[in-house]
DSSP file (Angstrom, degrees, kcal/mol; ACC not computed):
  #  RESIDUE AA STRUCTURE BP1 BP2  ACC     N-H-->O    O-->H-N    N-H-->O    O-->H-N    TCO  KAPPA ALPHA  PHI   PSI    X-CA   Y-CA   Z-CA
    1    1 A X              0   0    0      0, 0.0     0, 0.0     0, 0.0     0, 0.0   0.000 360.0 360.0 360.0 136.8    8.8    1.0  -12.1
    2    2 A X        +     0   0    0      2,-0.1     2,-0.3    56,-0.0    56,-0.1   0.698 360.0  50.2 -86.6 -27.2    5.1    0.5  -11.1
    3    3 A X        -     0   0    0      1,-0.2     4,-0.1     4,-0.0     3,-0.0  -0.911  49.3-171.2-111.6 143.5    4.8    4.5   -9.8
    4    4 A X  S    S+     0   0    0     -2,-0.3    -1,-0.2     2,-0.1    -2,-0.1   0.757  80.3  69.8 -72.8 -66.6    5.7    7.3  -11.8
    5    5 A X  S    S-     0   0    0      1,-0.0     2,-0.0    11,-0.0    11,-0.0  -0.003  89.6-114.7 -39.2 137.4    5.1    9.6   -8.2
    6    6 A X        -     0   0    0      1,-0.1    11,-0.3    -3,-0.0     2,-0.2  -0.220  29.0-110.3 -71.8 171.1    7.7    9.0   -5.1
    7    7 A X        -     0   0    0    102,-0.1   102,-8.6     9,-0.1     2,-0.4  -0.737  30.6-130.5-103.1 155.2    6.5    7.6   -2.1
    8    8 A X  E     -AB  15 108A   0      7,-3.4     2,-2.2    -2,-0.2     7,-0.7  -0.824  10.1-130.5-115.4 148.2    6.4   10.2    0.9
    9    9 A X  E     +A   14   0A   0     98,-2.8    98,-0.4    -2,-0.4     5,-0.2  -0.589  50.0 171.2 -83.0  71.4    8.0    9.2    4.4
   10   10 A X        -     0   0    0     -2,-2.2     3,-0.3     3,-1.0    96,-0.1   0.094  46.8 -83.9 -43.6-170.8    4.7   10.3    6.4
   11   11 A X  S    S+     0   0    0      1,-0.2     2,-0.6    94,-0.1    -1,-0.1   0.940 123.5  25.7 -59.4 -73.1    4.0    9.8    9.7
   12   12 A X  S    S-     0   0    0     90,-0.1     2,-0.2    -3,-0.0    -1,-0.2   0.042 129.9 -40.9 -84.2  36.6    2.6    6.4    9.8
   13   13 A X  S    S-     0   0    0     -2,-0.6    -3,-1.0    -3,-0.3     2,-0.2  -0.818  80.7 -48.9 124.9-162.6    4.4    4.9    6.6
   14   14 A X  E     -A    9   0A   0     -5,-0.2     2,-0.3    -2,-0.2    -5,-0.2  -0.740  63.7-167.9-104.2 145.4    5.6    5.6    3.0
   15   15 A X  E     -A    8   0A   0     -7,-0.7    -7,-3.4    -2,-0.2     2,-0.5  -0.992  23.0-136.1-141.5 148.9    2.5    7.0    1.2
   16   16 A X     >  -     0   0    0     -2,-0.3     4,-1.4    -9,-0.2     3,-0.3  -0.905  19.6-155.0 -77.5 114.7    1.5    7.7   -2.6
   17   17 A X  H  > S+     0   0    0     -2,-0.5     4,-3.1   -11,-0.3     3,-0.4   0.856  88.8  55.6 -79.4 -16.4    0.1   10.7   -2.5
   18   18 A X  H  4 S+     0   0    0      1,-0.3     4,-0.2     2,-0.2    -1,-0.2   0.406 117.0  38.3  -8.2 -43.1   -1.9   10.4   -5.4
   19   19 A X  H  > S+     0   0    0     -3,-0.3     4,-1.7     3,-0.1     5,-0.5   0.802 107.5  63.0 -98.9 -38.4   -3.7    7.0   -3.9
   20   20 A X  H  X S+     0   0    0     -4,-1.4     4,-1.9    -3,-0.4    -2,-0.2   0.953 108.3  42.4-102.8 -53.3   -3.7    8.4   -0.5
   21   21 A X  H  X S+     0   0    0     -4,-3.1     4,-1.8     2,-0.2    -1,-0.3   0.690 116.4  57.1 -53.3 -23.0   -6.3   11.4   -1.9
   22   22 A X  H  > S+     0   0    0     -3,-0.3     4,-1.3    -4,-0.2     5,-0.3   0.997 113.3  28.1 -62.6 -72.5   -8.0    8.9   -3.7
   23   23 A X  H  X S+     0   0    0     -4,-1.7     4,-1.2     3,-0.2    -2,-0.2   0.724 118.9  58.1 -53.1 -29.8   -8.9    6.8   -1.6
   24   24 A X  H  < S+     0   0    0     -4,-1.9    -1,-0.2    -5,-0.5     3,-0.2   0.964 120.9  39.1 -56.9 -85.7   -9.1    9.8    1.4
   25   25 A X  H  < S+     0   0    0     -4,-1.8    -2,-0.2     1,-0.2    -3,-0.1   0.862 140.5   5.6 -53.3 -76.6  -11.7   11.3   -1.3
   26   26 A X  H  < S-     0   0    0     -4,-1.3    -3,-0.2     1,-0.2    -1,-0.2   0.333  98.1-124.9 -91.5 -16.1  -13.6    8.0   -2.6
   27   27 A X     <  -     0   0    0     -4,-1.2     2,-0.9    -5,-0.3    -1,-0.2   0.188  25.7 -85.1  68.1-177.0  -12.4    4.8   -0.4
   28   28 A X        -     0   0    0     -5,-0.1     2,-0.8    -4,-0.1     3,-0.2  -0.923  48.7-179.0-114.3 108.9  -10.8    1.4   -1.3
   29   29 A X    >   +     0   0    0     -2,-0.9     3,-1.0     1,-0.2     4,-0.0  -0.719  13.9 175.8-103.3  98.0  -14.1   -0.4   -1.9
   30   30 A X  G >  S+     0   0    0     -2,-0.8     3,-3.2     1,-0.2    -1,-0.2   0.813  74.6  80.1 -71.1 -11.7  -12.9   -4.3   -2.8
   31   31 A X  G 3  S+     0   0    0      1,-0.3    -1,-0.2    -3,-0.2     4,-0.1   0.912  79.9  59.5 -68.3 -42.8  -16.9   -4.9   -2.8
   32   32 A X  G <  S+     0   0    0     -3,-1.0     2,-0.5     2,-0.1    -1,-0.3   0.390  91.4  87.0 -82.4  25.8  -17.4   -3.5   -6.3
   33   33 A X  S <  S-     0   0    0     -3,-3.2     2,-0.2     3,-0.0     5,-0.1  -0.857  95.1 -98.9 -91.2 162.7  -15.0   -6.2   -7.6
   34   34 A X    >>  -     0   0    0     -2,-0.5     3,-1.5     1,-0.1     4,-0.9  -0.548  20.6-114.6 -87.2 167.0  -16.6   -9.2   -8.4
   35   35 A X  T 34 S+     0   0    0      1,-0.3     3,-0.2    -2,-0.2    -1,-0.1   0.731 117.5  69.1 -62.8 -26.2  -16.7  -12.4   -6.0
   36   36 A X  T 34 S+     0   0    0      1,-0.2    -1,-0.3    12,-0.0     3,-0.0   0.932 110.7  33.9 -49.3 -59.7  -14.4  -14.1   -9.2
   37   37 A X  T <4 S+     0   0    0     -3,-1.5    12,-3.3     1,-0.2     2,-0.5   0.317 122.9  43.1 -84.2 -31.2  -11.6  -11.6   -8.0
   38   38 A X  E  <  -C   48   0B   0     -4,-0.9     2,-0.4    10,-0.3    10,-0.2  -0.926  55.4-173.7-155.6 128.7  -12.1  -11.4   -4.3
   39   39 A X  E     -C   47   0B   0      8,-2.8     7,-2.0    -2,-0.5     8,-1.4  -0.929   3.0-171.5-128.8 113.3  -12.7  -13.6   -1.8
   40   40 A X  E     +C   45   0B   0     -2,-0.4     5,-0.2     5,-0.2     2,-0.2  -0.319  12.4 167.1 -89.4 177.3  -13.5  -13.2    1.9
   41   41 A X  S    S+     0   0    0      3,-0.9     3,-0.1     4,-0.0    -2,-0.0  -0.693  80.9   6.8-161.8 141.8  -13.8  -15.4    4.8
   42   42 A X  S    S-     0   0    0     -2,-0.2     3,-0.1     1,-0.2    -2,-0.0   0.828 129.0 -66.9  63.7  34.4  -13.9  -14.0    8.7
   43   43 A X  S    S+     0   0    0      1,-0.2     2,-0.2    33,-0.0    -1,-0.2   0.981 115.1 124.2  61.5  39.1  -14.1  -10.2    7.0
   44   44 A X  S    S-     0   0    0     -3,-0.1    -3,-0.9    32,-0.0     2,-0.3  -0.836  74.9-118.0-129.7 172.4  -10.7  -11.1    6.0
   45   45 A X  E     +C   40   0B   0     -2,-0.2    -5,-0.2    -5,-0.2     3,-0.1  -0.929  39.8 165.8-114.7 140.1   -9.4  -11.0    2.1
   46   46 A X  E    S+     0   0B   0     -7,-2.0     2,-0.3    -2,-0.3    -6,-0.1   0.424  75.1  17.1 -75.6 -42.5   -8.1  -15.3    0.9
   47   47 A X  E    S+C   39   0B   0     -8,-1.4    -8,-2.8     2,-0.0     2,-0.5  -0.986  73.7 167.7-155.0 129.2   -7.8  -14.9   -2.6
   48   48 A X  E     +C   38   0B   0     -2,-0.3   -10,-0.3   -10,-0.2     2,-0.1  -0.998   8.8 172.1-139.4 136.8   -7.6  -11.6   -4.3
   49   49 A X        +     0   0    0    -12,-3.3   -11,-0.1    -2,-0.5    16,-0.1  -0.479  44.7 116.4-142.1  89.8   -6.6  -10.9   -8.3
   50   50 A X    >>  +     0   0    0     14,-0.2     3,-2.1    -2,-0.1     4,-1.9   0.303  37.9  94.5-121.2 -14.1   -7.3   -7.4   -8.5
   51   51 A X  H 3> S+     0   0    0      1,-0.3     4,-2.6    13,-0.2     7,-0.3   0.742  82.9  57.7 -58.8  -3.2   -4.0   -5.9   -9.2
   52   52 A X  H 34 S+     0   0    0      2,-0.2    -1,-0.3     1,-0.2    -2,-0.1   0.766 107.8  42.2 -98.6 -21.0   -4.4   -5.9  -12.5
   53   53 A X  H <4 S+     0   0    0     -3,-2.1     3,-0.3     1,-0.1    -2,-0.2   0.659 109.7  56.1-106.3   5.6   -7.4   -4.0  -12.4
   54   54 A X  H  < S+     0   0    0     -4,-1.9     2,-0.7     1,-0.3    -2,-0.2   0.939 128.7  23.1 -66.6 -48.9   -6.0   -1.5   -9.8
   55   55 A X  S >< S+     0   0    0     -4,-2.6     3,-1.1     1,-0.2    -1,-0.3  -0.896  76.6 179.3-115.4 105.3   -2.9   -1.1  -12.6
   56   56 A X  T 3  S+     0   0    0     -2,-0.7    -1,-0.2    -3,-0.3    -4,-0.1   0.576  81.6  57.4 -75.8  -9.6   -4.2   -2.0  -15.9
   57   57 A X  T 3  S+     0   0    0      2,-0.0    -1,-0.3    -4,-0.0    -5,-0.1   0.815  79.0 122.6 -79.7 -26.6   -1.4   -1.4  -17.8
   58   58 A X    <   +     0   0    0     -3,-1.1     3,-0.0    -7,-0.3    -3,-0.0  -0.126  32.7 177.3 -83.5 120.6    0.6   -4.2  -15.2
   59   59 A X        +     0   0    0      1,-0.1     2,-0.9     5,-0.0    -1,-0.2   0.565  42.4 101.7 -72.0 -22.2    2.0   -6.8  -17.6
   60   60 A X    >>  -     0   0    0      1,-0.2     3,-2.4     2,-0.0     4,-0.9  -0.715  47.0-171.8-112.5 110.3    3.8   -8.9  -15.2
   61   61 A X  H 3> S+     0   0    0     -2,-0.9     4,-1.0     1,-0.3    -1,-0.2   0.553  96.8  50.4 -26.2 -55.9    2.4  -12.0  -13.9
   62   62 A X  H 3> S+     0   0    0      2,-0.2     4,-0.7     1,-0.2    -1,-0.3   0.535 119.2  41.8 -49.0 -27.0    5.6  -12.2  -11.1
   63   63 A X  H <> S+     0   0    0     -3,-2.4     4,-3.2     2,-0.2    -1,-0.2   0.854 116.6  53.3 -91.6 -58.7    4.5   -8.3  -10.2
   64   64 A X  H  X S+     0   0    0     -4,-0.9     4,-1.1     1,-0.2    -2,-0.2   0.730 108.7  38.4 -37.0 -55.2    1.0   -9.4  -10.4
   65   65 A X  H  X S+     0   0    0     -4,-1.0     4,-0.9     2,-0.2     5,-0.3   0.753 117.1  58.2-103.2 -41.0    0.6  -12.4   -8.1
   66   66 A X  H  X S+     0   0    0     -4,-0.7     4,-1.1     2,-0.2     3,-0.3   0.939 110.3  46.1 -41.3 -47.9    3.4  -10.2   -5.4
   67   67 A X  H  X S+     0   0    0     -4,-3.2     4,-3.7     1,-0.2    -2,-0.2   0.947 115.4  41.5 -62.3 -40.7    0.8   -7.3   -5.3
   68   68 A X  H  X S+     0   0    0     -4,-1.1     4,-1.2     1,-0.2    -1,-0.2   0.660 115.1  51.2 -87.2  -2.8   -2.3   -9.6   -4.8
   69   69 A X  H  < S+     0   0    0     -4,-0.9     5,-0.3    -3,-0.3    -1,-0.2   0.458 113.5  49.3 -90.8 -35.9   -0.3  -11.9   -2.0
   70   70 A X  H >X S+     0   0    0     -4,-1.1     4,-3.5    -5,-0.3     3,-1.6   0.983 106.5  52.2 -78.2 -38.4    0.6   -8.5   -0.3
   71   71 A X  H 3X S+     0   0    0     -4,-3.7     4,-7.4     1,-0.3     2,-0.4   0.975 115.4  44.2 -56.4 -48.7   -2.9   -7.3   -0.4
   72   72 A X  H 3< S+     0   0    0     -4,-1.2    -1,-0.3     1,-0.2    -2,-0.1  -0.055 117.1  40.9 -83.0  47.4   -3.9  -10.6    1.4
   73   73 A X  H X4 S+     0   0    0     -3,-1.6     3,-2.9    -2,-0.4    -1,-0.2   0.120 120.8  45.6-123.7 -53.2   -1.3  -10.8    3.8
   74   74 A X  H >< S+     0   0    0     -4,-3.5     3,-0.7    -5,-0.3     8,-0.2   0.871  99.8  66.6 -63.9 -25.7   -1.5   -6.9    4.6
   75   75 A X  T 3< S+     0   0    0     -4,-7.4    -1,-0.2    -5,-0.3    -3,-0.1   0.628  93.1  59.0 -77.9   5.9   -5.1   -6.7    4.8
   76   76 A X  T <  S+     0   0    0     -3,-2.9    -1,-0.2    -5,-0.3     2,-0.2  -0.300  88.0  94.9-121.9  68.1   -5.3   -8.9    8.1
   77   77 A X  S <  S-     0   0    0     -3,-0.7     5,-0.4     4,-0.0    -1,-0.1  -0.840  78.1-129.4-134.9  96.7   -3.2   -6.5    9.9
   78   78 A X    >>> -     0   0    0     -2,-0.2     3,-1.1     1,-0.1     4,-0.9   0.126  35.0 -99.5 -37.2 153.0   -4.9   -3.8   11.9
   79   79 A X  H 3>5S+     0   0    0      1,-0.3     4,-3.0     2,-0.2     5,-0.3   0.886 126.5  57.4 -57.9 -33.7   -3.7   -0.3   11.2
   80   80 A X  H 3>5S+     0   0    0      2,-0.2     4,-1.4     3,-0.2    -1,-0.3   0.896 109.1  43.6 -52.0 -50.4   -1.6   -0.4   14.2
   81   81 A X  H X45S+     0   0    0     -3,-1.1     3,-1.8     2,-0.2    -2,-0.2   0.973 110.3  60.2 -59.4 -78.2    0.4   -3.7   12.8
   82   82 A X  H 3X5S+     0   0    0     -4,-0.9     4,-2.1    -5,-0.4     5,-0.2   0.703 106.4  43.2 -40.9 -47.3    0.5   -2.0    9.5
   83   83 A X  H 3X<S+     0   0    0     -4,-3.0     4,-1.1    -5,-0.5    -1,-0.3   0.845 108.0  55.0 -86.7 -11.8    2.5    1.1   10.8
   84   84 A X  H X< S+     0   0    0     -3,-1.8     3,-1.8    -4,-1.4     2,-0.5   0.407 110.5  47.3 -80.1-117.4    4.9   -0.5   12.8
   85   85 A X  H >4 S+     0   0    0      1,-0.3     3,-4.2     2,-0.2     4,-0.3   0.135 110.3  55.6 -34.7 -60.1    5.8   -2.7    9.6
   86   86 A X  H >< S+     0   0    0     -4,-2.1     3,-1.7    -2,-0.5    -1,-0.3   0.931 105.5  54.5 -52.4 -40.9    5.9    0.6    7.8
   87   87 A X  T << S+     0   0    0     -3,-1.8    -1,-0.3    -4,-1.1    -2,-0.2   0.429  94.2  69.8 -84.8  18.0    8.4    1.8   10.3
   88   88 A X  T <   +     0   0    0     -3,-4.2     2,-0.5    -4,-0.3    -1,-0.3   0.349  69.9 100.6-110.0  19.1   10.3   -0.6    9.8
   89   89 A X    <>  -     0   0    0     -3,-1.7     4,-2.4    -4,-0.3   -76,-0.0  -0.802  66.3-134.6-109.1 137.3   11.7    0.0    6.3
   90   90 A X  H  > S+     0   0    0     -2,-0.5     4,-2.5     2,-0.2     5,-0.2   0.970 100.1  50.7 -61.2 -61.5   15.1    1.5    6.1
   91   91 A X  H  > S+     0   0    0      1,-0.2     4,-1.9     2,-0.2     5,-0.3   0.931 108.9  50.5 -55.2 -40.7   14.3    4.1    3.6
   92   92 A X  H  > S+     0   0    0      1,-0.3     4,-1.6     2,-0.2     3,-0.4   0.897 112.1  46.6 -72.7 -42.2   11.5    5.3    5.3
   93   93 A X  H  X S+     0   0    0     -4,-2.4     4,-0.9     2,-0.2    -1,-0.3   0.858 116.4  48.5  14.0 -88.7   13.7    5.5    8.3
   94   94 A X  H  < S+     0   0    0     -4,-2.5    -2,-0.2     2,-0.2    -1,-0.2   0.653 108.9  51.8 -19.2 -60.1   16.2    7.2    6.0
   95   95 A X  H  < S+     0   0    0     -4,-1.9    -2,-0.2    -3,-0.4    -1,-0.2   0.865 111.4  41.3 -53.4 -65.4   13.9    9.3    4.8
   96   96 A X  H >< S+     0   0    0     -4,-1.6     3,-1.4    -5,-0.3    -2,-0.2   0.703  78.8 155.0 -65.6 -24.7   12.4   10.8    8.3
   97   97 A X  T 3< S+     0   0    0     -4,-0.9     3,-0.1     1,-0.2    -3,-0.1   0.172  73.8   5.8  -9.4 141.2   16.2   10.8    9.6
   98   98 A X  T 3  S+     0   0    0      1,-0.1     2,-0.3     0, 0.0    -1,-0.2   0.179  98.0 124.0  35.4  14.0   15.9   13.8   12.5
   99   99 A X    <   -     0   0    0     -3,-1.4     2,-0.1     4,-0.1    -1,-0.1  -0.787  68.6-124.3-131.2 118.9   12.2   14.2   12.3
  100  100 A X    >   -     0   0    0     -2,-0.3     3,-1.3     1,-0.1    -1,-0.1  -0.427  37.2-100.1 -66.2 139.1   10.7   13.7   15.7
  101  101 A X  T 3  S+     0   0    0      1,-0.3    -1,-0.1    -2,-0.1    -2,-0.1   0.841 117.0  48.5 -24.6 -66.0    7.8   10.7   15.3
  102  102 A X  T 3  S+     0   0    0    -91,-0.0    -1,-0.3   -90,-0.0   -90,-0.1   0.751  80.9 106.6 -55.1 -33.0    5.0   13.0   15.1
  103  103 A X    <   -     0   0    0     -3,-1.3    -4,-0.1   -92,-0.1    -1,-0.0  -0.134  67.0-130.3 -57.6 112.1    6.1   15.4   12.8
  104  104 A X        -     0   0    0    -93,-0.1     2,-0.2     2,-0.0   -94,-0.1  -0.270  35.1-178.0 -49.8 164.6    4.2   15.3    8.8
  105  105 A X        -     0   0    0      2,-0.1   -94,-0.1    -6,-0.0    -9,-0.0  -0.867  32.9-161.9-163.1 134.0    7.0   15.3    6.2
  106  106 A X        +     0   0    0     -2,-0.2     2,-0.2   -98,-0.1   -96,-0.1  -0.047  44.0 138.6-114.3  38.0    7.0   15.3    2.5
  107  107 A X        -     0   0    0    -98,-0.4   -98,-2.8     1,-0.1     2,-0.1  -0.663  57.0-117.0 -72.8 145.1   10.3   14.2    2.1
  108  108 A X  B     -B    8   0A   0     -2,-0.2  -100,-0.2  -100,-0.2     2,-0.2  -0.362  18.0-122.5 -75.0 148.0   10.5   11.9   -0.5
  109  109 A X        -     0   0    0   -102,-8.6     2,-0.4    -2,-0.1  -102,-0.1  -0.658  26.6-159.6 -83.4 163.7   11.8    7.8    0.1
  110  110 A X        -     0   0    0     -2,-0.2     2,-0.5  -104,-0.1   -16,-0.1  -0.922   8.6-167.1-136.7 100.7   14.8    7.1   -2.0
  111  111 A X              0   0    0     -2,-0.4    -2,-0.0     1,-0.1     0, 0.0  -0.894 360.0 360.0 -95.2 114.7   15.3    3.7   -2.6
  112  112 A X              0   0    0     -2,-0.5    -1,-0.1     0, 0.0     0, 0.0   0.620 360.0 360.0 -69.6 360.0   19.0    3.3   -4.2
């Protein structure tokens, strides 16, 4: 498992909260990697290998090269895009079951 901490059905997707305060608190800055590691081109991310230094323990390549292929496919999705995808996951679905849209939740996702 890559998280010890659940993901939480929020409003606008499944969130770690744990990342969500980080970044809330301090921001996702890809600028302090270096240009070996990230690469833009139109303000958009091409080539990223940074997962390893988001999770330094991550041993596995196959884990590795999924994480940095999501970053660059998710990061040229406006926040809008990005929470309809997020509402489109069953557990999270699952998860919000009877919860009018707007409504916070910290129910946890459960992926069986």
């Amino acid at each position: 498992m890559l998280f010890d901490e659940k993901f939480e059905a929020w409003v606008y997707g499944p969130v770690l909260r744990e990342i969500y305060y980080h970044t809330r608190d301090y921001g996702l800055f890809f600028n302090y990697f270096p240009s070996s590691e990230i690469k833009f081109r139109d303000n958009k991310i091409v080539e990223i290998k940074t997962s390893k230094k988001i999770i330094p323990d991550l041993k596995n390549e196959t884990v590795c090269k999924l994480i940095d292929e999501a970053l660059i496919d998710y990061s040229k999705l406006s926040a809008m895009l990005l929470v309809a995808e997020a509402h489109k996951s069953e557990y999270w679905i699952k998860a919000r079951n009877g919860l009018d849209i707007s409504l916070p939740s910290d129910r946890d996702i459960i992926i069986n």
